[in-house]
C-alpha positions as protocol buffer text, in pm:
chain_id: "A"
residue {
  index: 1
  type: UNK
  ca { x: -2980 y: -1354 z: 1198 }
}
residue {
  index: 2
  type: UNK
  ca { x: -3175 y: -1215 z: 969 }
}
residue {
  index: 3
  type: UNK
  ca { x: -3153 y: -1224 z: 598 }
}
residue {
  index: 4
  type: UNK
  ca { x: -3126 y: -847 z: 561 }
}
residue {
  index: 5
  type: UNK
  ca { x: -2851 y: -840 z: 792 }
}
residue {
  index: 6
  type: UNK
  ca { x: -2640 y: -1149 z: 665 }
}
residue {
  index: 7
  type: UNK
  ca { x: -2665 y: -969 z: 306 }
}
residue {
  index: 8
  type: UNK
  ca { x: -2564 y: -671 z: 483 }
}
residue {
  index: 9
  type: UNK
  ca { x: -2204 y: -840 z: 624 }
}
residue {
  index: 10
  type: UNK
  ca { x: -2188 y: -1030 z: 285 }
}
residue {
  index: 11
  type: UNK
  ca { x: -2196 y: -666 z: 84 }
}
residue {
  index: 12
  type: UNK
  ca { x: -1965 y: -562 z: 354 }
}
residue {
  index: 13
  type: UNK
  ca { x: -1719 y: -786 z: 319 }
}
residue {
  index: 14
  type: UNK
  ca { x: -1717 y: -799 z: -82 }
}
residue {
  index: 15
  type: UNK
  ca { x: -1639 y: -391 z: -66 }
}
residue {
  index: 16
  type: UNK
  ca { x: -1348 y: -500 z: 148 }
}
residue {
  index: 17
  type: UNK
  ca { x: -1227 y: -727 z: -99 }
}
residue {
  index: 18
  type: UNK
  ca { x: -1265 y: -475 z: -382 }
}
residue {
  index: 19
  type: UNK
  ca { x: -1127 y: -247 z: -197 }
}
residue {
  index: 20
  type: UNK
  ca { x: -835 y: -396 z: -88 }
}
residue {
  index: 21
  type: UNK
  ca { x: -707 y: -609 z: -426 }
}
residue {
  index: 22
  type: UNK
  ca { x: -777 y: -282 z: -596 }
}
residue {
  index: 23
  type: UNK
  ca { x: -516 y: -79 z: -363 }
}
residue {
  index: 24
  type: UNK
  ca { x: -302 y: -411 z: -397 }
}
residue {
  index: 25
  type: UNK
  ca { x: -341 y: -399 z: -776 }
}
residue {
  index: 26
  type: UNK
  ca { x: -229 y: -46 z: -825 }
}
residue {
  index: 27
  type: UNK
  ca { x: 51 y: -72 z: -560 }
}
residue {
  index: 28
  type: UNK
  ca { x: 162 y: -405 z: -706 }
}
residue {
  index: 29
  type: UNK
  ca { x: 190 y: -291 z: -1039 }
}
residue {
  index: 30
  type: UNK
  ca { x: 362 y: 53 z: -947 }
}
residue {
  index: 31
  type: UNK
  ca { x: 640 y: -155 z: -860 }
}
residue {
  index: 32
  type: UNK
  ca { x: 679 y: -433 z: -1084 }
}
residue {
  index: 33
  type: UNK
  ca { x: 607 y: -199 z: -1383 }
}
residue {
  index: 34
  type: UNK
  ca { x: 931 y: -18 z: -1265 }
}
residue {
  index: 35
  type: UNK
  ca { x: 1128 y: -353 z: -1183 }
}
residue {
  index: 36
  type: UNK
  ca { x: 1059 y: -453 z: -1539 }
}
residue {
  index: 37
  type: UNK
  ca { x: 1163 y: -106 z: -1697 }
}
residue {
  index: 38
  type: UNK
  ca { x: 1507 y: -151 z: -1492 }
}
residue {
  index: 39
  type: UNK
  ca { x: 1504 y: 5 z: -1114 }
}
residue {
  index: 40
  type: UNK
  ca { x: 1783 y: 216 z: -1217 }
}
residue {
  index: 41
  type: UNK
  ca { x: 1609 y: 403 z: -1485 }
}
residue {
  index: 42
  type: UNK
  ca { x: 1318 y: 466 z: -1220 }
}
residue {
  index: 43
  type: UNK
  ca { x: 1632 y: 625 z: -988 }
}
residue {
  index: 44
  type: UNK
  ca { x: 1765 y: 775 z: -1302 }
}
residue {
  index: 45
  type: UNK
  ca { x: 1446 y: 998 z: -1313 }
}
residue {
  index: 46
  type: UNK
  ca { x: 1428 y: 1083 z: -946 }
}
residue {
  index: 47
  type: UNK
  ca { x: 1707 y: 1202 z: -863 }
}
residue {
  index: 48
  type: UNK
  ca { x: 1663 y: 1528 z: -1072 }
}
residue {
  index: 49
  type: UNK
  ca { x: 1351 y: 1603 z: -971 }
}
residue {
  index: 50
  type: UNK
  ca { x: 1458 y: 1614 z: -588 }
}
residue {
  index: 51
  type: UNK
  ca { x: 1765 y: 1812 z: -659 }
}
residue {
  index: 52
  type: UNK
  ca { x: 1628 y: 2128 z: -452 }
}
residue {
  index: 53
  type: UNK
  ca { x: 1523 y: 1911 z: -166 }
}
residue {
  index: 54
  type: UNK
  ca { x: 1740 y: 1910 z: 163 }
}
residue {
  index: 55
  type: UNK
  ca { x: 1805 y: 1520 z: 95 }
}
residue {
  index: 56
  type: UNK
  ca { x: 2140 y: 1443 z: -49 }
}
residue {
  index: 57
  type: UNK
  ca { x: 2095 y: 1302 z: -397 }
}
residue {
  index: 58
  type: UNK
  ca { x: 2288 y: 944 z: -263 }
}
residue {
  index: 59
  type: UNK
  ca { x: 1979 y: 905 z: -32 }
}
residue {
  index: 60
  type: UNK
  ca { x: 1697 y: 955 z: -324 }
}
residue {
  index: 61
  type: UNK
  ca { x: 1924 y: 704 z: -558 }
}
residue {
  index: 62
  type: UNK
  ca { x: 1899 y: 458 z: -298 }
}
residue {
  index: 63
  type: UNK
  ca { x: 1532 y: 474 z: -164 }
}
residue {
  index: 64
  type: UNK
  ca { x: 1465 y: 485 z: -560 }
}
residue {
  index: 65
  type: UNK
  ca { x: 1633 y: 159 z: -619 }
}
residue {
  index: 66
  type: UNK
  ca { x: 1465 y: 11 z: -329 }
}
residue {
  index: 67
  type: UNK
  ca { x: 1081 y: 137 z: -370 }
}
residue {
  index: 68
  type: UNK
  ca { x: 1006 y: -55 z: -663 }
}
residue {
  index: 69
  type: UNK
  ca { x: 1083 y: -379 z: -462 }
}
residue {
  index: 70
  type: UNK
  ca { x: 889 y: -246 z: -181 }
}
residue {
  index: 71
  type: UNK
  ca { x: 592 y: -165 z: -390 }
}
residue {
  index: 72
  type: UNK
  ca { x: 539 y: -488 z: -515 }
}
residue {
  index: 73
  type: UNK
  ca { x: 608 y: -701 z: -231 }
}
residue {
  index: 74
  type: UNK
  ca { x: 305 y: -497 z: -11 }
}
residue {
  index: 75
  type: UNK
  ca { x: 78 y: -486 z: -346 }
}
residue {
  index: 76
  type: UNK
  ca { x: 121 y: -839 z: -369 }
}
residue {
  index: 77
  type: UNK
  ca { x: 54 y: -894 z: -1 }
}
residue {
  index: 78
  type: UNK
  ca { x: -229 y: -658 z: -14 }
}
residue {
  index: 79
  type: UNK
  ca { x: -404 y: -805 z: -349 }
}
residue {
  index: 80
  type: UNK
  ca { x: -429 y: -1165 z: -178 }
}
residue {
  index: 81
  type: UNK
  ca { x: -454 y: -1088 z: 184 }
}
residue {
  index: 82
  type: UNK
  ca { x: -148 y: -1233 z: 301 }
}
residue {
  index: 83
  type: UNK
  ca { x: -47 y: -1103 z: 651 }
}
residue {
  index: 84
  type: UNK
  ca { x: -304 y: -866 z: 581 }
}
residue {
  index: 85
  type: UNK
  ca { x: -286 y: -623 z: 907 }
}
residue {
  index: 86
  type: UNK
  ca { x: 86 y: -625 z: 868 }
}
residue {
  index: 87
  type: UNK
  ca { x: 105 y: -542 z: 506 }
}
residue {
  index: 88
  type: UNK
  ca { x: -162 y: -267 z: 548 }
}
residue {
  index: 89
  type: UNK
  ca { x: 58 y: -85 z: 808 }
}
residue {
  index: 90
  type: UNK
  ca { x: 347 y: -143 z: 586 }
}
residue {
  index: 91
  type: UNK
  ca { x: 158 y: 30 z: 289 }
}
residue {
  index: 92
  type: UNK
  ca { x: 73 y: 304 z: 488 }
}
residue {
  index: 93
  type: UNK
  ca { x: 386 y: 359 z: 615 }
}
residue {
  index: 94
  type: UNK
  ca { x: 500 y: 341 z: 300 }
}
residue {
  index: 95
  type: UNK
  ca { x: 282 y: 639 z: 175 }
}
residue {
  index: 96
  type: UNK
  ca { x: 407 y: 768 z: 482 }
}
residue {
  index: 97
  type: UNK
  ca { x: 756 y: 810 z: 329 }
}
residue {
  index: 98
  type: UNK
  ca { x: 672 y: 917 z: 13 }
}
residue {
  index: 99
  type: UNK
  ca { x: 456 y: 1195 z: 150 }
}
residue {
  index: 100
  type: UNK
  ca { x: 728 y: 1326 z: 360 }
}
residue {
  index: 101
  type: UNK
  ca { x: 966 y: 1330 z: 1 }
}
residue {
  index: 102
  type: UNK
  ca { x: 644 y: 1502 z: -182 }
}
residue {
  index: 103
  type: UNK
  ca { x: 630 y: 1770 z: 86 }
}
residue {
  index: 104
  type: UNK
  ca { x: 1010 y: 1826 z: 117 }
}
residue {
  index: 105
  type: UNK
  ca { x: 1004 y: 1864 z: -260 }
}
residue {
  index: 106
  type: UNK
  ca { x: 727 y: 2097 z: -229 }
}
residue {
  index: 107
  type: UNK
  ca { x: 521 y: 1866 z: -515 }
}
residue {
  index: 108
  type: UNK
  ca { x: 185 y: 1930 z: -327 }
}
residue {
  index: 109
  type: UNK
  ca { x: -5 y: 1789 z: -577 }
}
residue {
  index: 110
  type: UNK
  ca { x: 179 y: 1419 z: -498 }
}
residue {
  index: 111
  type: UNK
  ca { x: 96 y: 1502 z: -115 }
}
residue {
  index: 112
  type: UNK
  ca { x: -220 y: 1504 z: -179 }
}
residue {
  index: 113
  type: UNK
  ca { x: -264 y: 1228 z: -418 }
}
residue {
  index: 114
  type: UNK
  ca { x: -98 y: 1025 z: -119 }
}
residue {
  index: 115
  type: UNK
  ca { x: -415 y: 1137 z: 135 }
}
residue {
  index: 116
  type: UNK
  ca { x: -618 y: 952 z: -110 }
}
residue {
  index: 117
  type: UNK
  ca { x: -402 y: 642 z: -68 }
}
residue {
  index: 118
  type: UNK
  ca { x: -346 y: 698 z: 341 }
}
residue {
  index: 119
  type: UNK
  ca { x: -701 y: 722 z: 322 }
}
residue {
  index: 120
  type: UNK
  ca { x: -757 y: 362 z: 173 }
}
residue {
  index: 121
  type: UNK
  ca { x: -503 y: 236 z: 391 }
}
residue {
  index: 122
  type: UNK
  ca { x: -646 y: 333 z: 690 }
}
residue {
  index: 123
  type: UNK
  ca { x: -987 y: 258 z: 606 }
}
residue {
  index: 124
  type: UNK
  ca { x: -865 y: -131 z: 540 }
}
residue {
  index: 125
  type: UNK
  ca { x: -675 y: -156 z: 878 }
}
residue {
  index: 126
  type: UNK
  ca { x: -1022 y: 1 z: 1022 }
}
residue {
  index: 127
  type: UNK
  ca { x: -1241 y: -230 z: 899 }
}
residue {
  index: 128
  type: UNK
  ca { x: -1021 y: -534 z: 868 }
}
residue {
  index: 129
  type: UNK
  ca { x: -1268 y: -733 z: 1037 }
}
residue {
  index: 130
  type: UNK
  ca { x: -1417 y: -793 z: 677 }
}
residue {
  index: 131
  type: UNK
  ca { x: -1156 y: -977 z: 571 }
}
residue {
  index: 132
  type: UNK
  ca { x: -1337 y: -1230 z: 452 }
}
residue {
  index: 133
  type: UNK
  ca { x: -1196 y: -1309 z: 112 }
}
residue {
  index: 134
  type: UNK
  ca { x: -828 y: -1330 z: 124 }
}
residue {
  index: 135
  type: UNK
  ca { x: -559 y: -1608 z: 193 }
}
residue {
  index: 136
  type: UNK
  ca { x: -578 y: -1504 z: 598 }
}
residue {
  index: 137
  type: UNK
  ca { x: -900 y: -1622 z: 623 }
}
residue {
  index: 138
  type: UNK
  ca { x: -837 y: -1949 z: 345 }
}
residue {
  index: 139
  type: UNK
  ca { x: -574 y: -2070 z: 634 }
}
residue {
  index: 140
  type: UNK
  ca { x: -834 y: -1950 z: 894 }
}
residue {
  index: 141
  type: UNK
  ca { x: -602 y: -1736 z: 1060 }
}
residue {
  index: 142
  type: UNK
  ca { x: -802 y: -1540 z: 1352 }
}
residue {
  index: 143
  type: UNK
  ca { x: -545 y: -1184 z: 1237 }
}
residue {
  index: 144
  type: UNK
  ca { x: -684 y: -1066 z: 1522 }
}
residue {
  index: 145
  type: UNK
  ca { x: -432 y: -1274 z: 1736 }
}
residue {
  index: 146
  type: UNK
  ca { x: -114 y: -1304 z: 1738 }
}
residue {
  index: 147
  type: UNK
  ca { x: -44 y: -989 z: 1576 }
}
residue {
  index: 148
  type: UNK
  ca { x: 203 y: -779 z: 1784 }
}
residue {
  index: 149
  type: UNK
  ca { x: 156 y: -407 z: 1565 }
}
């Protein structure tokens, strides 16, 4: 192997790690920022804003009480590559979700904030293979097997 190419993988795999602790970051601090201010003051705020959307306002309060838990459990994942494939496709589901309440809202400009972050997502599950610095590859866990997704 030559040096060009082992600085090649090594570049590789450090803009995975950026990468990926910077979506974990952000997500993980999404969340606990709104666990700290008090979940229901989070819900408080939602609700309104999807009152012309076909979802009955029970249904926002909820998923608004439970996304700040959410958020932070696959930020944290995310940020130290825990489970990594698994918390990726969680994440992206995730973003999933919340673009399906941006678009029945009609808050396009949410919707596509959200690409951005589908984007990253998929991108991370794509090129998991550079993995290199997290906790999956610290308990040299091949992530390639075993995982059922």
């Amino acid at each position: 192997m030559t040096a060009n190419t082992t600085n090649r993988e090594k570049d590789a795999a450090l803009a995975y790690f950026l990468l990926r602790v910077t979506i974990g970051t952000n997500i993980f601090i999404h969340g606990l920022s709104r666990i700290l201010a008090g979940p229901s003051h989070f819900a408080g705020a939602l609700v309104p804003a999807f009152q012309h959307a076909p979802l009955p306002s029970g249904f926002v309060r909820l998923f608004a009480l439970v996304l700040p838990f959410a958020e932070s459990i696959v930020g944290l994942l995310v940020l130290v590559g825990i489970r990594t494939r698994i918390a990726l496709v969680a994440g992206a589901l995730l973003i999933l979700t919340l673009t399906f309440g941006a678009t029945l809202n009609q808050d396009w400009e949410s919707a596509g904030l959200q690409l951005i972050y589908a984007a990253v997502y998929a991108a991370l599950l794509a090129f998991r293979h550079h993995n290199t610095f997290s906790v999956d590859a610290l308990l040299n866990k091949d992530s390639f097997k075993g995982d059922r997704l």
